[in-house]
C-alpha positions as protocol buffer text, in pm:
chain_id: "A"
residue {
  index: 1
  type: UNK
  ca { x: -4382 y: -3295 z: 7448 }
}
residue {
  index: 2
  type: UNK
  ca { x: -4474 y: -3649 z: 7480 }
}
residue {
  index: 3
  type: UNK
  ca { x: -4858 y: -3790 z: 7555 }
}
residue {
  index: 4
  type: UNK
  ca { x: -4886 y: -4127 z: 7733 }
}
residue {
  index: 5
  type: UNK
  ca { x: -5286 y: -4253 z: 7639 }
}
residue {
  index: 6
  type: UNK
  ca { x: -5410 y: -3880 z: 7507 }
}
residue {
  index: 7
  type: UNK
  ca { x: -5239 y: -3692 z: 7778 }
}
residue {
  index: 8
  type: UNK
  ca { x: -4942 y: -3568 z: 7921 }
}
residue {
  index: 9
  type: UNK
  ca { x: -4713 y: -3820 z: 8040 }
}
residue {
  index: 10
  type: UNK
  ca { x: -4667 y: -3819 z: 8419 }
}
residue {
  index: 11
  type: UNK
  ca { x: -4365 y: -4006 z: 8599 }
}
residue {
  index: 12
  type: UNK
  ca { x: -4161 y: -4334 z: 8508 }
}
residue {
  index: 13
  type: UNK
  ca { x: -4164 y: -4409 z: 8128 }
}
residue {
  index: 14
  type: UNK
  ca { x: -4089 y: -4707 z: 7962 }
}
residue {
  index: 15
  type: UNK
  ca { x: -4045 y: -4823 z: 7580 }
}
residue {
  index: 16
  type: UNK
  ca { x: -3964 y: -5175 z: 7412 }
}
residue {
  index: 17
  type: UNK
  ca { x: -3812 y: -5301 z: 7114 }
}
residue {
  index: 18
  type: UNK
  ca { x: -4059 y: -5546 z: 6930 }
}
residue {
  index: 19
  type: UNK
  ca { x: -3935 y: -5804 z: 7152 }
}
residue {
  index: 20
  type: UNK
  ca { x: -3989 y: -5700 z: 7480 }
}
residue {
  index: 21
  type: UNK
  ca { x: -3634 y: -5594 z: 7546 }
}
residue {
  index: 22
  type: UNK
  ca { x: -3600 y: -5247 z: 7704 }
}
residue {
  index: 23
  type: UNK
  ca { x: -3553 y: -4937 z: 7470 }
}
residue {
  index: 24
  type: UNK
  ca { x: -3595 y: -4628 z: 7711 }
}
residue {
  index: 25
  type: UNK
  ca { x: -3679 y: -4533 z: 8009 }
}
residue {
  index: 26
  type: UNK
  ca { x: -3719 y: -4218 z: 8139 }
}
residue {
  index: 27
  type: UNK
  ca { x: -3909 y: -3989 z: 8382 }
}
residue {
  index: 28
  type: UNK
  ca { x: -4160 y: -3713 z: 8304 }
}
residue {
  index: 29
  type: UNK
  ca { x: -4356 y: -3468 z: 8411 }
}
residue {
  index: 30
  type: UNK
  ca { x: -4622 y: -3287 z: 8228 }
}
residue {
  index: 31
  type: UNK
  ca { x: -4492 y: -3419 z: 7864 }
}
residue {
  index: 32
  type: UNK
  ca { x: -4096 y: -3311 z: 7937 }
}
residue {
  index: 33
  type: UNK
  ca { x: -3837 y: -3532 z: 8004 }
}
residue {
  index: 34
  type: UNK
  ca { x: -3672 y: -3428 z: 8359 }
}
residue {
  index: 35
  type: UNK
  ca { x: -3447 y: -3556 z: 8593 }
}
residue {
  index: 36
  type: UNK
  ca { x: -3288 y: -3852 z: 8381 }
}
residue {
  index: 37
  type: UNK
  ca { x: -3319 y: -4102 z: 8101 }
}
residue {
  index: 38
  type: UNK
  ca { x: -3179 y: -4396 z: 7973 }
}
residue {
  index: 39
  type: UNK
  ca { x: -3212 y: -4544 z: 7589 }
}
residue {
  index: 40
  type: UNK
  ca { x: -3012 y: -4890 z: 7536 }
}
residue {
  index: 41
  type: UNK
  ca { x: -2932 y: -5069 z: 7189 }
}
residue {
  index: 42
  type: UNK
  ca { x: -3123 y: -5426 z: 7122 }
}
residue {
  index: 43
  type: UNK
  ca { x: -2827 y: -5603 z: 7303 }
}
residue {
  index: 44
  type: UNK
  ca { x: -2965 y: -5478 z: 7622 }
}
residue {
  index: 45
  type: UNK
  ca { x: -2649 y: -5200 z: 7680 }
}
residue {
  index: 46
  type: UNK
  ca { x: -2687 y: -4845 z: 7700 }
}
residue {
  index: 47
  type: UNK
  ca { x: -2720 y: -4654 z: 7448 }
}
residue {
  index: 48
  type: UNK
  ca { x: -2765 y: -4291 z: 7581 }
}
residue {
  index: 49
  type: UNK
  ca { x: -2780 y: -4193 z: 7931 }
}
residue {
  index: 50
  type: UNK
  ca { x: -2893 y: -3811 z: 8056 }
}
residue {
  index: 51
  type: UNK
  ca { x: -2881 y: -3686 z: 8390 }
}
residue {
  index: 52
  type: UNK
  ca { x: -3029 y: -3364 z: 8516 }
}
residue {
  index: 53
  type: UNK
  ca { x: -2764 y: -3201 z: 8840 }
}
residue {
  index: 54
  type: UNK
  ca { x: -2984 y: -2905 z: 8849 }
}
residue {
  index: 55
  type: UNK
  ca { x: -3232 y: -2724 z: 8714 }
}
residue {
  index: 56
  type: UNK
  ca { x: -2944 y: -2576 z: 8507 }
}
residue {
  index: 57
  type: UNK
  ca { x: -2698 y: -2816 z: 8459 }
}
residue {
  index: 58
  type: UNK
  ca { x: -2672 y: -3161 z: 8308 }
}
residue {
  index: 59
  type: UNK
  ca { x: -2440 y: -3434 z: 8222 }
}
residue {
  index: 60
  type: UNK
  ca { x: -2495 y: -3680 z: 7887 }
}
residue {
  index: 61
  type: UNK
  ca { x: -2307 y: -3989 z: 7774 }
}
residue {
  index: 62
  type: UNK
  ca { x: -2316 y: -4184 z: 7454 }
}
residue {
  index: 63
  type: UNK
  ca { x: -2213 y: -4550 z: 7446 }
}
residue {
  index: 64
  type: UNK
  ca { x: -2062 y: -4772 z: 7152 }
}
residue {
  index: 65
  type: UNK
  ca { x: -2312 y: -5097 z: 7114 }
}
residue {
  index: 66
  type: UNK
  ca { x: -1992 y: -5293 z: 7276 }
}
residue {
  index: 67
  type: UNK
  ca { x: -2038 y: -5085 z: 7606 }
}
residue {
  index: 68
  type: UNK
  ca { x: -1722 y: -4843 z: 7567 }
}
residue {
  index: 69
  type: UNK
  ca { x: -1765 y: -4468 z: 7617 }
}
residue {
  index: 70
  type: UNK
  ca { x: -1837 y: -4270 z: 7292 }
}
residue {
  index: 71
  type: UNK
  ca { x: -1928 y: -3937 z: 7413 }
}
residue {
  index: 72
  type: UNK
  ca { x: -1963 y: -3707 z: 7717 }
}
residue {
  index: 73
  type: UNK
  ca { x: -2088 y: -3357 z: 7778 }
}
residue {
  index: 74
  type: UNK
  ca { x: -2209 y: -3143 z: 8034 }
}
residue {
  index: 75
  type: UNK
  ca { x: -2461 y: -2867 z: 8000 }
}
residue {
  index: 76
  type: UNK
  ca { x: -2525 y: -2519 z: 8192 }
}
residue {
  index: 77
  type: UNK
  ca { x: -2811 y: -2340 z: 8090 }
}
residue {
  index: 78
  type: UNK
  ca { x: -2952 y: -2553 z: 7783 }
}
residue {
  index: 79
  type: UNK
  ca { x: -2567 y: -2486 z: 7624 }
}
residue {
  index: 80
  type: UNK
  ca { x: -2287 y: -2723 z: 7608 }
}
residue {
  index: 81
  type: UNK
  ca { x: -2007 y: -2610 z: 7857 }
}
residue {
  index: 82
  type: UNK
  ca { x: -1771 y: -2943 z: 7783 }
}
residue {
  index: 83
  type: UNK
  ca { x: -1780 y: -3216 z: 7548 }
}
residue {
  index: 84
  type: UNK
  ca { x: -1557 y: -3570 z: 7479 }
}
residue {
  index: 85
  type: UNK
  ca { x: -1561 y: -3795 z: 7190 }
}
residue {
  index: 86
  type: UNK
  ca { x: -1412 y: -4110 z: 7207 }
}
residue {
  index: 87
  type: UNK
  ca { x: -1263 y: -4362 z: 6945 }
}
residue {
  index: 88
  type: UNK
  ca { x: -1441 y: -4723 z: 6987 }
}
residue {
  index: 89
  type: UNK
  ca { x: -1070 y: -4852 z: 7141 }
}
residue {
  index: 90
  type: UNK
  ca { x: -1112 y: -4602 z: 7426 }
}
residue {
  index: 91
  type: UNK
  ca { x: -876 y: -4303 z: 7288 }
}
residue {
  index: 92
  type: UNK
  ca { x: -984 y: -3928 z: 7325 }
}
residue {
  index: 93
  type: UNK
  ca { x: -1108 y: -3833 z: 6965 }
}
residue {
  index: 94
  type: UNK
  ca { x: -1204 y: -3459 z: 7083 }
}
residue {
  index: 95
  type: UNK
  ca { x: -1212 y: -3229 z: 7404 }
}
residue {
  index: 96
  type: UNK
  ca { x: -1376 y: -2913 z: 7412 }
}
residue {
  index: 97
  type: UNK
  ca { x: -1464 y: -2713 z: 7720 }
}
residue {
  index: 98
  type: UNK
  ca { x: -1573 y: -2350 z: 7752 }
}
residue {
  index: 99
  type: UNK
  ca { x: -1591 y: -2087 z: 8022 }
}
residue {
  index: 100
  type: UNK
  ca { x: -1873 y: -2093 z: 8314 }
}
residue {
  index: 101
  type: UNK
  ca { x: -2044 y: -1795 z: 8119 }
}
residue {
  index: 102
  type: UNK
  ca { x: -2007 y: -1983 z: 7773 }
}
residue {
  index: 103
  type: UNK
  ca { x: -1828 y: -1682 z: 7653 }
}
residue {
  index: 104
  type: UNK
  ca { x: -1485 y: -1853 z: 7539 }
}
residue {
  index: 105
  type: UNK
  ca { x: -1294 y: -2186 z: 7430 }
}
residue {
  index: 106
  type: UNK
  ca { x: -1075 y: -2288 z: 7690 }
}
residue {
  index: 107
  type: UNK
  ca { x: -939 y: -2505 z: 7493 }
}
residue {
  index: 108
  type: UNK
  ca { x: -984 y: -2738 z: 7187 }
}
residue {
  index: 109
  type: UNK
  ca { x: -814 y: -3130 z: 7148 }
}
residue {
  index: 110
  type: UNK
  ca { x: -838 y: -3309 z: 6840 }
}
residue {
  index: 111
  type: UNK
  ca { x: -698 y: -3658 z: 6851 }
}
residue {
  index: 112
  type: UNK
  ca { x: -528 y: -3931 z: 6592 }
}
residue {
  index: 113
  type: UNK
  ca { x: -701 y: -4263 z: 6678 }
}
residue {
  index: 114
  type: UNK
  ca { x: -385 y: -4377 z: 6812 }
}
residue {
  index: 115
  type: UNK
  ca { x: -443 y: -4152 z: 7044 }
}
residue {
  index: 116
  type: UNK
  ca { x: -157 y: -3887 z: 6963 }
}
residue {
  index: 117
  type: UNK
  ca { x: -225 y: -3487 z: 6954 }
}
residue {
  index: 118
  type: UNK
  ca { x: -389 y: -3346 z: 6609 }
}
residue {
  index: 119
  type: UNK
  ca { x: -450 y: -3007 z: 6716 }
}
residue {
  index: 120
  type: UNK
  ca { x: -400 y: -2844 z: 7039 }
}
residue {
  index: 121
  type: UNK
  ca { x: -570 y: -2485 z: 7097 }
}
residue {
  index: 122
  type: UNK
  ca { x: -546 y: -2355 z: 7458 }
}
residue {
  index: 123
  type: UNK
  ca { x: -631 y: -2047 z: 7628 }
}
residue {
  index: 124
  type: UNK
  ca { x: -333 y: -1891 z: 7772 }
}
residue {
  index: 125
  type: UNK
  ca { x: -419 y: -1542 z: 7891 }
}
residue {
  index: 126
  type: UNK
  ca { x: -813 y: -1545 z: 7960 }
}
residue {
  index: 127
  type: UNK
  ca { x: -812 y: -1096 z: 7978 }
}
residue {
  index: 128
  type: UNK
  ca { x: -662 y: -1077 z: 7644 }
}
residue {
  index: 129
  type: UNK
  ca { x: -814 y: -1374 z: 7480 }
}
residue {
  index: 130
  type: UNK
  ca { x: -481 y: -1533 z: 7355 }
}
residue {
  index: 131
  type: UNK
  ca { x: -454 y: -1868 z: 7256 }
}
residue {
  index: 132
  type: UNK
  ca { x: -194 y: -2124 z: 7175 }
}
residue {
  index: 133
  type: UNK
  ca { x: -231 y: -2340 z: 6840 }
}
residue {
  index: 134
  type: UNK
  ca { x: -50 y: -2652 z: 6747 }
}
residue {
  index: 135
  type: UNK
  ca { x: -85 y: -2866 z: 6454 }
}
residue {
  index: 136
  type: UNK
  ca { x: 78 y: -3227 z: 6428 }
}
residue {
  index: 137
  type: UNK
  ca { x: 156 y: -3412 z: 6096 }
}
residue {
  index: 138
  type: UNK
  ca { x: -5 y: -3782 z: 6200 }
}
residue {
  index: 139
  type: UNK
  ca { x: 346 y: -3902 z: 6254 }
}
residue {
  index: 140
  type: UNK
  ca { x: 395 y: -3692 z: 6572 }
}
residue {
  index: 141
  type: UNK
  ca { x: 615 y: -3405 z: 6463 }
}
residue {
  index: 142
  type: UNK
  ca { x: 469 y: -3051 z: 6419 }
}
residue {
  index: 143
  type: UNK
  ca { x: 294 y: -2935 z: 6089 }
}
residue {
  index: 144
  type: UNK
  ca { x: 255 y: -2568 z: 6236 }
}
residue {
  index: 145
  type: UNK
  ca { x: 278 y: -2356 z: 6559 }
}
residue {
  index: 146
  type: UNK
  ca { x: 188 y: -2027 z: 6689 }
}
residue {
  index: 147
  type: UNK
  ca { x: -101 y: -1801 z: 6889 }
}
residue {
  index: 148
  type: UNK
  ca { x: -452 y: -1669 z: 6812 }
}
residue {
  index: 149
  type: UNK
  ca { x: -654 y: -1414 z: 6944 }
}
residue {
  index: 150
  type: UNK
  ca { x: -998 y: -1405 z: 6983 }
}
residue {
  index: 151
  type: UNK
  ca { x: -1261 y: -1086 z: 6871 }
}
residue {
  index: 152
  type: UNK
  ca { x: -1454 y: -1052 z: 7158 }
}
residue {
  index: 153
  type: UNK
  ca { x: -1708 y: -875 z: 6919 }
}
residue {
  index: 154
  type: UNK
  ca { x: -1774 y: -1164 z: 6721 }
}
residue {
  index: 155
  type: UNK
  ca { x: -1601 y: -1479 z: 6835 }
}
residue {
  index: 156
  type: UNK
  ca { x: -1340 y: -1513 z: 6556 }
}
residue {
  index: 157
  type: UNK
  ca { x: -1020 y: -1690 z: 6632 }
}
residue {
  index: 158
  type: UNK
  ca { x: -769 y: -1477 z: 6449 }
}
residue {
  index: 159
  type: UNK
  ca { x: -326 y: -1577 z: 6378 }
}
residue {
  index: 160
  type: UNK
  ca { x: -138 y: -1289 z: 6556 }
}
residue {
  index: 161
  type: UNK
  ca { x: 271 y: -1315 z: 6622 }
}
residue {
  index: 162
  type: UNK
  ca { x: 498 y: -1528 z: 6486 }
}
residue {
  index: 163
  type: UNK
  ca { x: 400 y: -1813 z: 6276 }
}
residue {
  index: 164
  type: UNK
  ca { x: 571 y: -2132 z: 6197 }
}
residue {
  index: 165
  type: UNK
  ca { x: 519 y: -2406 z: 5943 }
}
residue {
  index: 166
  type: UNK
  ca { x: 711 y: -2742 z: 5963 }
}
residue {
  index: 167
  type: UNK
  ca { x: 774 y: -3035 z: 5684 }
}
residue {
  index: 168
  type: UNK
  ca { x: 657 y: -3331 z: 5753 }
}
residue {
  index: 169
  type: UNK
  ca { x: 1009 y: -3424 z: 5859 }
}
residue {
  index: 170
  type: UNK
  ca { x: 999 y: -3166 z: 6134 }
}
residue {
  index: 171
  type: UNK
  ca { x: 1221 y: -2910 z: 5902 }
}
residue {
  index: 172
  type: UNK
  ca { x: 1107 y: -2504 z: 5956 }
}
residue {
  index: 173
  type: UNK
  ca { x: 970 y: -2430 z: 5572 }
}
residue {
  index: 174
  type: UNK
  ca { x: 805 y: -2149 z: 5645 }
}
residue {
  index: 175
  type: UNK
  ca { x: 784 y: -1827 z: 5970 }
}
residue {
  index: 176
  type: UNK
  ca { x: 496 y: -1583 z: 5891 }
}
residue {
  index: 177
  type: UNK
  ca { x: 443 y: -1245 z: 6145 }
}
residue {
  index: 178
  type: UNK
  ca { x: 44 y: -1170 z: 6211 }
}
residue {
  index: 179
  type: UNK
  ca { x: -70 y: -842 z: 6375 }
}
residue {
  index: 180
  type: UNK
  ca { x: -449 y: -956 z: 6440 }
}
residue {
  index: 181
  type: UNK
  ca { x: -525 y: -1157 z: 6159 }
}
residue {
  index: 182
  type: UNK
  ca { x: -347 y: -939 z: 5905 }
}
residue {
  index: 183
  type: UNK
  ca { x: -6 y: -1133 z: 5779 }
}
residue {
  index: 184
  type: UNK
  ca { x: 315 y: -865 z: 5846 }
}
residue {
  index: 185
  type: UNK
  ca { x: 594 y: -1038 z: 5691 }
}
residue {
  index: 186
  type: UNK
  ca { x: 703 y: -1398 z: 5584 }
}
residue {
  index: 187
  type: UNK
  ca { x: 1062 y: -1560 z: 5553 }
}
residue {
  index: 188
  type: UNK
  ca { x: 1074 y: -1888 z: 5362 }
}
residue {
  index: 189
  type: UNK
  ca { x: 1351 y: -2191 z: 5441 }
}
């Protein structure tokens, strides 16, 4: 809730740095922020930016002080249905987006700041809730691979098939069978 002069603030809002420059701006009505706002660092750029597309949707990006991208989302119903980070150079950091419903990942993307795959979780068959998971060593080659499955009763991600663990070399050191979460059998190389 915000007051403007002892009461509810009504329409355009504007506030300044000590020196005049522009720190937000936004619009209100009765003491909530609606439609959009916009905050900006000293150096004039923008710092945050929020944009209403409905009454149940809305977008929100986050800038480095140089101007570049930092962050994205978009929100359905208060809740955050995707989301992008951003290293300063302009790389994806992290991607996460989630079903209409906000039920289920759709997938996960964790980044090296060059810019090269971390971890990679994907849905892959939305009825049974089976995922895909890869892990990379920072020089590209795979650290481990295999599926998960998802408890629709309480949202844990759990290992189920076959399992396999790589060197950082990209040698097989390890294969590891899962039924739901619960490790079957290993074989070490």
């Amino acid at each position: 809730m915000r007051f403007c002069n002892g009461i509810k603030c009504v329409g355009q809002v504007k506030d300044f740095y000590p020196d005049g420059k522009l720190k937000h701006k936004g619009y209100y009505d009765g003491g909530q922020l609606i439609s959009m706002f916009d905050n900006y660092f000293e150096n004039g750029n923008v710092e945050r930016h929020f944009q209403a597309k409905s009454d149940t949707r809305g977008v929100i990006e986050e800038y480095y002080p140089n101007g570049k991208i930092k962050s994205k989302g978009e929100y359905i119903n208060g809740e955050m249905l995707k989301w992008e980070d951003y290293y300063e150079d302009g790389h994806y950091e992290f991607a996460e987006e989630y079903d209409k419903g906000i039920e289920y990942h759709l997938y996960t993307r964790i980044y090296y700041e060059d810019g090269s795959p971390k971890i990679l979780f994907e849905l892959i068959d939305k009825k049974q809730r089976i995922y895909t998971y890869k892990e990379y060593y920072s020089n590209g080659n795979i650290k481990e691979d295999g599926t998960k499955i998802q408890n629709i009763t309480n949202g844990d991600y759990k290992q189920d098939g076959i399992w396999k663990y790589y060197d950082e070399s990209g040698k097989l050191i390890l294969e590891e069978e899962y039924i739901r979460g619960m490790l079957n059998s290993e074989k070490k190389y």
